[in-house]
N, C-alpha and C positions, 0 to 999 in steps of 0.2 A: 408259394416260393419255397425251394428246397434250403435245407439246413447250408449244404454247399455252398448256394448261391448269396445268402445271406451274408456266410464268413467271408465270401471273397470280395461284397462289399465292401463290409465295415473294414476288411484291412485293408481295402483301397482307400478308404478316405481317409484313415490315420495316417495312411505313409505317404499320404494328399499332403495332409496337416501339418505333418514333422517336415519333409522337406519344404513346404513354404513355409516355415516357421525357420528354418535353419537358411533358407535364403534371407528373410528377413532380417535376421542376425548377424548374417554376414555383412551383408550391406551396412545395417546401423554401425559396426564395429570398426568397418572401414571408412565410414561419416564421420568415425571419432576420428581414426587416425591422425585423417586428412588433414590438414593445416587449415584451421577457418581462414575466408578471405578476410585484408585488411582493412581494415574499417576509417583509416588514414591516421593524421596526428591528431591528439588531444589538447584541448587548448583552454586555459584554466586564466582570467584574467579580472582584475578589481583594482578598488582603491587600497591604499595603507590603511586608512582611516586614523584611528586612534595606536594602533597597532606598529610594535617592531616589526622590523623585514622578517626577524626569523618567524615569531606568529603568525604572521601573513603569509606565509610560504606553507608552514604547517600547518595551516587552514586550506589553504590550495591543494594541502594530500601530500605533501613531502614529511618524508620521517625527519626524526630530529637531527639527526647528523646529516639528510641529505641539507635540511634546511638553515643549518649551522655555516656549513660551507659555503653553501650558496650566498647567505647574508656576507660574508666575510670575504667573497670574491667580490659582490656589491662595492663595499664598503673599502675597497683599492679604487674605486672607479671616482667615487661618490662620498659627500661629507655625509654620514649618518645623520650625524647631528642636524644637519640643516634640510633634512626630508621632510614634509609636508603631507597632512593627512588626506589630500585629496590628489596627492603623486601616485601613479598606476605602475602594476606589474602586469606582464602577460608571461607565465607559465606556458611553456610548449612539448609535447612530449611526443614521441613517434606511436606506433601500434602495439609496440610491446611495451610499451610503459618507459624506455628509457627516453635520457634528456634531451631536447634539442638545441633550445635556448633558453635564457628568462631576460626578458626587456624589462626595466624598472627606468621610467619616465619621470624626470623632472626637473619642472619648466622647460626651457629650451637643449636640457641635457639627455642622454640617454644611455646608461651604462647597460651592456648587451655582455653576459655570462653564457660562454659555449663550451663545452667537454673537450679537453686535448686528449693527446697520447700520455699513454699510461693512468687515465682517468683524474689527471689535473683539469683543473679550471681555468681557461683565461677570460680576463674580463677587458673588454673594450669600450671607451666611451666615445660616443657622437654626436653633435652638434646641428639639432635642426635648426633650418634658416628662419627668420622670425619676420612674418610679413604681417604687415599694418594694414588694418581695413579701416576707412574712418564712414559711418554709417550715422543718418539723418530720421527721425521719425516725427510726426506732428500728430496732433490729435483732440479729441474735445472729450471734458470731463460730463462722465455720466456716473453718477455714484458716488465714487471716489476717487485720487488721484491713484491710489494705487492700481485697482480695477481698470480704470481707466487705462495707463500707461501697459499693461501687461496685455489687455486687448488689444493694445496696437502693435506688440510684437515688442514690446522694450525688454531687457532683462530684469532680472530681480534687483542683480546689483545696482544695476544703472538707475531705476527706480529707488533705491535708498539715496544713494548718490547724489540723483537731480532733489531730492527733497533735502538733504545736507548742504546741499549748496544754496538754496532759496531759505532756512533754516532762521536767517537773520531778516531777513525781511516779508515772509510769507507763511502764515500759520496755515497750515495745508487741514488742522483738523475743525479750525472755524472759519473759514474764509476759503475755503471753494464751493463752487457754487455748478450746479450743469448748467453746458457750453460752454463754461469758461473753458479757453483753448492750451495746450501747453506744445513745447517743441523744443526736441533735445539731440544735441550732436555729440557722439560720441566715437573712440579710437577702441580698435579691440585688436591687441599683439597675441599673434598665433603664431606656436610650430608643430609642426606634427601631425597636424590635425586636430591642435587642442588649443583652446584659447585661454591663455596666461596672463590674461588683463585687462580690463575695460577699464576707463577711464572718461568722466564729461569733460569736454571741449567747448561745450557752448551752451546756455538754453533760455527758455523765454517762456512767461506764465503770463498771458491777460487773462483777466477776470474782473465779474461786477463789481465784485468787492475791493481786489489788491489796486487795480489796474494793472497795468504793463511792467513787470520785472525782466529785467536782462542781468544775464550772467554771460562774461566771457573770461576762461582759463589764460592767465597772463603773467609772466616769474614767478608758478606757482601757485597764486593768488586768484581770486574770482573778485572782477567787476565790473559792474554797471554798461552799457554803451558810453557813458559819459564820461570814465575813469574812477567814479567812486569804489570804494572796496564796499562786497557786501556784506563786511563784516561788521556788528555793533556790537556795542557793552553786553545784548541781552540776545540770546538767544528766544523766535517769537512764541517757544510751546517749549514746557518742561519734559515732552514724552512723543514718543511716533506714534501718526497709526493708530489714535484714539477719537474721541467725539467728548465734544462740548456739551455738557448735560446739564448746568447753569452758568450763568453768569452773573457780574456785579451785578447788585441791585439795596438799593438804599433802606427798600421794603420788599423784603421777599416771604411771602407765607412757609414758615420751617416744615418741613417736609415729617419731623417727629414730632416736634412740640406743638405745631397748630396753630401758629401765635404769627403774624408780622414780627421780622425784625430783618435788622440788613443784613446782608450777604456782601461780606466786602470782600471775595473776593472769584474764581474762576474754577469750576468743577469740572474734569476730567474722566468722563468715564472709559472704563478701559478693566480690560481682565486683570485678576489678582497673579502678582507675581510682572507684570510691564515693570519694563526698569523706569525710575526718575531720576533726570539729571538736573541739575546747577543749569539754570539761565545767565549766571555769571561768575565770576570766579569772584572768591571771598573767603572770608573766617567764618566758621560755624561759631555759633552763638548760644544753641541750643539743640539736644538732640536726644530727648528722652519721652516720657510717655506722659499727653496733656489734657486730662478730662475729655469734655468735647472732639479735642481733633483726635484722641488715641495717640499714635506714635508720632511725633512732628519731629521734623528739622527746620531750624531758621537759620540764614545766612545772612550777614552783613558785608555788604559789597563796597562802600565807601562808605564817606558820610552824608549820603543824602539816600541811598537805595537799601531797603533789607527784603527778604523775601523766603515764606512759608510756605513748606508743602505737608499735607495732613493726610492723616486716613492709614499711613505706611501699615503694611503687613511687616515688614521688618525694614534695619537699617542697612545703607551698604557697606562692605568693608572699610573697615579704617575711618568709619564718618562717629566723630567726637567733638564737644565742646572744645574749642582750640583749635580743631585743624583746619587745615589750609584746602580748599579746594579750588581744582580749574575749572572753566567753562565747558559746561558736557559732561562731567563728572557724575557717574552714577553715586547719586546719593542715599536711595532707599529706592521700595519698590510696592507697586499701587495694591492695597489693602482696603479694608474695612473696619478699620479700629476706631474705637471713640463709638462719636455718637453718629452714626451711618446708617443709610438703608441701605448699601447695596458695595462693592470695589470702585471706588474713584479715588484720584486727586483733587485734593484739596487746596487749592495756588493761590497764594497772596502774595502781592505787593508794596510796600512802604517807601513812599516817597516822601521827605521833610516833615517824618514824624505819621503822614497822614496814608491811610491806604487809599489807593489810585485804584482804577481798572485798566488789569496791564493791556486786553483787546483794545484798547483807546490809545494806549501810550505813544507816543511817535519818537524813536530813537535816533540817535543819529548813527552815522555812519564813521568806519574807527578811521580810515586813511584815502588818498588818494592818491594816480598814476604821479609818478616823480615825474617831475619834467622834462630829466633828459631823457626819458622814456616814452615818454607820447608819443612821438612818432612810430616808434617799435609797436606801441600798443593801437595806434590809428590799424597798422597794418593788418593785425592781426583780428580786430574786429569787423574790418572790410572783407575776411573770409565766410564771416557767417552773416553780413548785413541782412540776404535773405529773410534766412532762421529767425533774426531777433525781431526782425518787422514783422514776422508770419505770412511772409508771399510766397515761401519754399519751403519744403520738405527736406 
């Protein structure tokens, strides 16, 4: 091949190279230009949580001023004050990042912030309609009651709930048993799409051990099919959601010391840090730290009942020789202090001087239906007669 021929190659293929390199350029340059297509609104939504509106907003991606304003168009609509940490915002924003809306939800309210003229803000609030669902579940205890009720579709709350309300008459952490059955009627008020409240209406525990407990919601109060309240002086367990790891026993082999001696009184195990409350309202009597038991509180309830809890990792707020506590009153919280092998409570009893075992105890019951009321309250048990027999769901 001649020198000629050679040269009129190679600069054919450079002047190949550079104009498709300069097409190429062109094109890309003109791919900038172009307006990317839009990719639609952005939409940016969550809880308040523990958080101000304005945090919450600048979490969401707003600068401090957009989110300043925005809090403070809220807050025409809406009491700040009375937001709740599980109240929602939905951020809305178009393609190029400006504002569209912001919804901030709570309960049945909704204050809705849109951009006017001249880049004011108005803020408008709306009222969703709040409809009642009243919903039935039954079921039979495999495990635990909590397991139990949550396999069958109950909620969490409703599940603390039906065991607050059985509280006074059915220790749910020694005294269930599998098969034993349970069944619970509850109301759940929704707007929006959101549900704003559950609430028991009704429920029913047979088991080997309790037998047959009824609760029915009646001027506020829960009781019996019969009109008794299930309310008694003693609540039947100082703590949720734990297990029985001993009980009374007159001779119990001590678990450190190796020796027989009694156990007067009911072991609680349960992780360190479970809160303990009061089975009754009384005078603390004692609240400091006891050899043996470690950290104890004792309360005196009248003159015939006092009652010990041991073991505390620490004491709860405000719990002092002298004070006054209610029934349910977080007292301290389950530890391993003293002489222990492991996190429990340690629960005693004192009835006329002598310690009792409170699993035996048979309380009575604090009131009953008034009589100009029984027939209100006939009615109102005849809605769930079902439920409380266990022939319906």
């Amino acid at each position: 091949m001649s020198n000629a021929v050679r040269r009129t190659l190679l600069y054919g293929t450079a002047a190949a190279l550079v104009w498709g390199g300069a097409r190429a350029h062109s094109s890309l340059t003109n791919a900038a230009l172009r307006p990317s297509p839009s990719l639609g609104p952005a939409v940016v939504e969550g809880a308040l949580g523990n958080r101000l509106v304005p945090q919450a907003l600048r979490d969401a991606g707003c600068g401090p001023a957009e989110a300043a304003a925005l809090a403070h168009a809220v807050g025409r609509a809406l009491d700040a004050r009375r937001l709740r940490p599980d109240d929602r915002f939905r951020l809305v924003r178009d393609a190029e990042g400006g504002l569209m809306h912001l919804t901030l939800t709570h309960g049945e309210r909704r204050a809705v912030v849109t951009p006017g003229a001249g880049g004011r803000l108005r803020a408008a609030t709306r009222r969703d309609p709040v409809a009642v669902t009243e919903r039935r579940v039954s079921g039979e205890i495999n495990g635990s009651l909590w397991l139990s009720m949550e396999s069958a579709g109950v909620p969490a709350e409703i599940i603390v709930r039906f065991a607050e309300t059985f509280q006074w008459t059915v220790d749910f952490l020694s005294e269930t048993r599998d098969g034993d059955r349970f069944s619970v009627a509850w109301n759940e008020r929704a707007a929006g799409g959101r549900v704003l409240a559950r609430s028991v209406d009704a429920g029913a525990y047979e088991g080997k051990t309790t037998g047959r407990r009824t609760a029915v919601l009646f001027d506020g109060r829960y009781y019996d099919e019969d009109g008794e309240s299930l309310e008694r002086m003693f609540l039947r367990a100082p703590l949720k959601f734990a297990r029985v790891s001993s009980r009374f026993d007159r001779s119990r082999r001590h678990p450190i010391l190796r020796i027989n001696r009694p156990h007067h009184g009911t072991d609680y195990a349960a992780a360190t840090g479970t809160p303990v409350s009061a089975v009754a309202g009384g005078v603390i009597i004692a609240a400091h730290r006891e050899r043996g038991f470690g950290n104890v509180v004792k309360i005196r309830h009248d003159g015939v009942y006092t009652t010990l809890y041991a073991h505390l990792s620490r004491f709860g707020r405000g719990v002092r020789k002298g004070a006054r506590v209610e029934q349910g009153r977080v007292i301290g919280y389950v530890g391993s202090t003293g002489m222990s092998t492991g996190p429990h409570l340690h629960f005693q009893i004192e009835k006329n001087g002598r310690w009792a075992d409170f699993l035996a105890l048979e309380l009575p019951f604090a009131r009953t239906v008034e009589r100009a009321r029984r027939a209100a309250f006939a009615a109102a048990r005849e809605r769930f007669r079902p439920l409380l027999s266990g022939s319906s769901t």
